[in-house]
N, CA and C atoms as an extended XYZ file, in Angstrom:
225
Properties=species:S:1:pos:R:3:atomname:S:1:resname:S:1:resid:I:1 pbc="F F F"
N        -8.652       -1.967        2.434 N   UNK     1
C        -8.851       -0.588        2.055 CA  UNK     1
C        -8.053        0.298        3.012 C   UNK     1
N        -7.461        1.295        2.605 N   UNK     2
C        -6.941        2.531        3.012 CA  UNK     2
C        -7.173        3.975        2.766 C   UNK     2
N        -6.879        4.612        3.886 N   UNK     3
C        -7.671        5.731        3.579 CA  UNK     3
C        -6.369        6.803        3.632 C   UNK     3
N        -6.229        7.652        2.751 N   UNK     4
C        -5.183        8.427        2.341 CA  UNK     4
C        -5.973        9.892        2.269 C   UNK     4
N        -5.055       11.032        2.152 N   UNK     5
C        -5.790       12.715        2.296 CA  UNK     5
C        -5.450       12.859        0.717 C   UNK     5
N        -6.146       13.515        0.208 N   UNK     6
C        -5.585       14.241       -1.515 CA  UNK     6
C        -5.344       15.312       -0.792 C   UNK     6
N        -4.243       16.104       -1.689 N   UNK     7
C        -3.852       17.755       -1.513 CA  UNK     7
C        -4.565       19.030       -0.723 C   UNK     7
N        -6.150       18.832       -1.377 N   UNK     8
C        -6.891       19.645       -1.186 CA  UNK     8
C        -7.692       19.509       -0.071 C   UNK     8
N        -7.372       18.381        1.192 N   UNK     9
C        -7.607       17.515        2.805 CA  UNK     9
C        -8.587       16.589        2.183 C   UNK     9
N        -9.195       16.313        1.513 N   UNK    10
C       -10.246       15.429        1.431 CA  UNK    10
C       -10.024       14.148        1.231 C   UNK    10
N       -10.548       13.201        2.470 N   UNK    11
C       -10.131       11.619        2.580 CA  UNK    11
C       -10.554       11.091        1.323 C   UNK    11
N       -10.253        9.929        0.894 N   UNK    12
C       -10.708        8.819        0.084 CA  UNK    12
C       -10.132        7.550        0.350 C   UNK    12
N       -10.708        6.633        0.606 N   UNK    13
C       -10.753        4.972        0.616 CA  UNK    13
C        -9.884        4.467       -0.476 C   UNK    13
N        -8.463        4.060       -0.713 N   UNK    14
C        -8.761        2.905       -1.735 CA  UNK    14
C        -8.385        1.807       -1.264 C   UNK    14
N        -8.431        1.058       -2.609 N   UNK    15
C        -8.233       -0.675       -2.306 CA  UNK    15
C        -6.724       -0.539       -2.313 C   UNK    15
N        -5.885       -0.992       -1.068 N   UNK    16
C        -4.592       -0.927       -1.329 CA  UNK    16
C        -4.371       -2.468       -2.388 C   UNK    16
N        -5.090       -3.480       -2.266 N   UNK    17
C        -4.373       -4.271       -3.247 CA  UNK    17
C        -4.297       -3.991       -4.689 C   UNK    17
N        -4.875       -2.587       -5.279 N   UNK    18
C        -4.601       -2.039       -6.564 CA  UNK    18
C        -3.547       -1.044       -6.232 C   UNK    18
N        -2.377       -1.266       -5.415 N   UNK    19
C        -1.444       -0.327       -5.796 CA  UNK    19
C        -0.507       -0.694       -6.194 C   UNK    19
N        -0.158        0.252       -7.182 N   UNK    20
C         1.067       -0.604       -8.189 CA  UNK    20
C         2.173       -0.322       -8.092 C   UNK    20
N         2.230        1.473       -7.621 N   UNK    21
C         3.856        1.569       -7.152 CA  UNK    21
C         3.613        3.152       -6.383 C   UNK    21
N         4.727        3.760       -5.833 N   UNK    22
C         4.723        5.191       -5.703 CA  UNK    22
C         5.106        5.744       -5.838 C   UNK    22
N         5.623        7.003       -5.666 N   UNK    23
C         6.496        8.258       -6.085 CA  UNK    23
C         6.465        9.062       -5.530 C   UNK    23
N         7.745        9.563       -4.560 N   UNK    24
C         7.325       10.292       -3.879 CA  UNK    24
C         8.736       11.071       -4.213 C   UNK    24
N         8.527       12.857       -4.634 N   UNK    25
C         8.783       13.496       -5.410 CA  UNK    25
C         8.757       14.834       -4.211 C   UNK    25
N         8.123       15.638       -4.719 N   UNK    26
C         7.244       16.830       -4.116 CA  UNK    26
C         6.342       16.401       -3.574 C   UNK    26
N         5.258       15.775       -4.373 N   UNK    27
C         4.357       15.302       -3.769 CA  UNK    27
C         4.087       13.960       -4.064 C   UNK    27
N         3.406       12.819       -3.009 N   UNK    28
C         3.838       11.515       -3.350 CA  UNK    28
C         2.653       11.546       -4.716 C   UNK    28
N         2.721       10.540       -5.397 N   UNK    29
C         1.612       10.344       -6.680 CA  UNK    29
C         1.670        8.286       -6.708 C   UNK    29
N         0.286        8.015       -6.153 N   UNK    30
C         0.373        6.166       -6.099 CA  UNK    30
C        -0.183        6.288       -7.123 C   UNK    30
N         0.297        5.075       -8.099 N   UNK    31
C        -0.048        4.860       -9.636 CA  UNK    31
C        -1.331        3.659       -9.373 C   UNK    31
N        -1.895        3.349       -9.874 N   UNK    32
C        -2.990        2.167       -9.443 CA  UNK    32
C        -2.925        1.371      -10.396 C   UNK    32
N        -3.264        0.076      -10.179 N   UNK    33
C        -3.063       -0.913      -11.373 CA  UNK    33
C        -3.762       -0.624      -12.859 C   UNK    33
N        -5.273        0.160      -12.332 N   UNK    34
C        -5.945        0.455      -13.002 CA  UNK    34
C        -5.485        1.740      -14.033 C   UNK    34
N        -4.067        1.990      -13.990 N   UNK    35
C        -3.764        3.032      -14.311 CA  UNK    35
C        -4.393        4.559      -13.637 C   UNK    35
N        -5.048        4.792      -12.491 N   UNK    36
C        -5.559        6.019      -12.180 CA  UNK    36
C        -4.364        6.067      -11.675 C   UNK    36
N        -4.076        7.585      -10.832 N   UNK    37
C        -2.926        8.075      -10.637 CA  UNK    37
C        -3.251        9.076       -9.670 C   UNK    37
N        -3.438        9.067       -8.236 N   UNK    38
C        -3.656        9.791       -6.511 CA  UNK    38
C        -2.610       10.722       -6.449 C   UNK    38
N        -2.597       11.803       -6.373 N   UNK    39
C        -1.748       12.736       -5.677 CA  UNK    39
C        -2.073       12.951       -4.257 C   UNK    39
N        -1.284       12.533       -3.205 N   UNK    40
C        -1.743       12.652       -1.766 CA  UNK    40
C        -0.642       13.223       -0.858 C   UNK    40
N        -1.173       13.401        0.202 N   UNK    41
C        -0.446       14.185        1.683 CA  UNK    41
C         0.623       13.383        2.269 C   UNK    41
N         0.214       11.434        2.429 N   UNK    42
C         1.204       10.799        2.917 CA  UNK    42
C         2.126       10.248        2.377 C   UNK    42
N         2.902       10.472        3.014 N   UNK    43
C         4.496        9.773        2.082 CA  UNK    43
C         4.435        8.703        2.023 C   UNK    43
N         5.962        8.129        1.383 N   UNK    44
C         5.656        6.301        0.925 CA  UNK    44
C         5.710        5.873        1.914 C   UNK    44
N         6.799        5.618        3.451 N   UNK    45
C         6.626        5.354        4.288 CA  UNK    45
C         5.347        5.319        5.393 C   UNK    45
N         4.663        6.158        5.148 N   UNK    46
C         3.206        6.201        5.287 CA  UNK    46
C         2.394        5.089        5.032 C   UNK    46
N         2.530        5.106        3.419 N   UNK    47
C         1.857        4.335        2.476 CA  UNK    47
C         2.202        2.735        2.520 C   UNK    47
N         3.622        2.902        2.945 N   UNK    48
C         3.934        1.230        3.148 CA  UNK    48
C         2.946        0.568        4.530 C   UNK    48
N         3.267        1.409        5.397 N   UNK    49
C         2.750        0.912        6.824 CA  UNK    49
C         1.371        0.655        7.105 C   UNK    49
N         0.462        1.481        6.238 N   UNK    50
C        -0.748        1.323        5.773 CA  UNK    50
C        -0.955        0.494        5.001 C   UNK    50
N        -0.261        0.036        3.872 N   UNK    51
C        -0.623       -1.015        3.757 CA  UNK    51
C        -0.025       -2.282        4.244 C   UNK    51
N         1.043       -2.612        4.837 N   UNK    52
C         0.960       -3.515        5.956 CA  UNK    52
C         0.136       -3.271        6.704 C   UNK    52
N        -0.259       -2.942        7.665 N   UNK    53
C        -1.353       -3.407        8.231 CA  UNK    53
C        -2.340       -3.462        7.969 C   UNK    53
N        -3.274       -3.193        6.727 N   UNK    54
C        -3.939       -3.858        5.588 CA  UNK    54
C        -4.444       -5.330        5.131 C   UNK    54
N        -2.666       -5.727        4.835 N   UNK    55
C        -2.605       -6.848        4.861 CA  UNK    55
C        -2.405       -8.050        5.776 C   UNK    55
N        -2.052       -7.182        6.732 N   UNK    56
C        -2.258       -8.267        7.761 CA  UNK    56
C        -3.209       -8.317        8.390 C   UNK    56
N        -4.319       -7.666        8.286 N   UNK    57
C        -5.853       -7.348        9.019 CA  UNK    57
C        -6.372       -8.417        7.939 C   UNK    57
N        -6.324       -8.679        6.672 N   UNK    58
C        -6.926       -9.630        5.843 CA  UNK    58
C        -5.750      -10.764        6.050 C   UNK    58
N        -5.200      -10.882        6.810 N   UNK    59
C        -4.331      -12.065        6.752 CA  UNK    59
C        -3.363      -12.701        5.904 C   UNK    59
N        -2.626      -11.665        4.762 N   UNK    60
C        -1.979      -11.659        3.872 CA  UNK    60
C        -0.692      -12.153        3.919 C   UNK    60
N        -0.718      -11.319        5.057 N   UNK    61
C         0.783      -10.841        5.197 CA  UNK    61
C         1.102      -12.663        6.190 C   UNK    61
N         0.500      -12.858        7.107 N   UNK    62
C         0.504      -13.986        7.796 CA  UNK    62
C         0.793      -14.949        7.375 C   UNK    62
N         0.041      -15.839        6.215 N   UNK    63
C        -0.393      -16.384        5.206 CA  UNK    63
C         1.354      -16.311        4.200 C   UNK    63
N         1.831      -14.948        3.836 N   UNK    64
C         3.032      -15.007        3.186 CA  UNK    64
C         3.936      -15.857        4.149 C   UNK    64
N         4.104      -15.109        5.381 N   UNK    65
C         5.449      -15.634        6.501 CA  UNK    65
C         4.852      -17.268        6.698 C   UNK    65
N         3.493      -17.939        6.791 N   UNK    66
C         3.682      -18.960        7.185 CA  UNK    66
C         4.350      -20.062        5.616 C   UNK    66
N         4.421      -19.414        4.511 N   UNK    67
C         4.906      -20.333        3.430 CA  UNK    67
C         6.092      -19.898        3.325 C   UNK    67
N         6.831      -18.648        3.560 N   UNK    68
C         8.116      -18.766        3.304 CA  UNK    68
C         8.727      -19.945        4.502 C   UNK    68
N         8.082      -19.454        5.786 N   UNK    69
C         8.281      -20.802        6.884 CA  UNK    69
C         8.979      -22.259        6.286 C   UNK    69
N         7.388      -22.565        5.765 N   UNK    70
C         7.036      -24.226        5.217 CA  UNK    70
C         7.811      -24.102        3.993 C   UNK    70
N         8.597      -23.389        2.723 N   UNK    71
C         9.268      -23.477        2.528 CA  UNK    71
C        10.731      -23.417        2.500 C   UNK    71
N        11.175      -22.806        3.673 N   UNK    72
C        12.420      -23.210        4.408 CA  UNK    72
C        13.127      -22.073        3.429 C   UNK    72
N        15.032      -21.861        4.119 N   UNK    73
C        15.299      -20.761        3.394 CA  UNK    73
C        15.880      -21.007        1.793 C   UNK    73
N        16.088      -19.804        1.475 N   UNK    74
C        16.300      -20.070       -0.015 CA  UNK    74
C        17.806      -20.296       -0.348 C   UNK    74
N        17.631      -21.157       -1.614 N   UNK    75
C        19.672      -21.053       -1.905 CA  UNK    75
C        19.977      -20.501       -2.912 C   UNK    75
């Protein structure tokens, strides 16, 4: 979970593993898998870094690097 500002300052929690993409325009807008649609304060760069470390607090991200590892590089 991540916690992001809407427009109007007020925090909200979401699940970053429902994010589906972003847009960052005027104002950024994260689309959710669920189709809802966040207008918020932090930019994508924001939004990326938050959710890296997200995923690496649940061990995601770890878990990815140790199989690209064990599968060696690509051709």
């Amino acid at each position: 979970m991540i916690t992001v500002t809407r427009i109007n300052g007020t925090k909200i929690v979401i699940n970053a593993l429902l994010i589906e993409w972003i847009e960052e325009a005027a104002d950024t807008v994260i689309t959710l898998t669920t189709g809802n649609k966040l207008v918020v304060k932090e930019r994508a760069n924001e939004l990326i870094l938050l959710n890296q470390q997200y995923l690496q607090s649940i061990g995601l991200v770890a878990a990815a690097q140790k199989l690209d590892q064990m599968e060696g590089p690509s051709t």
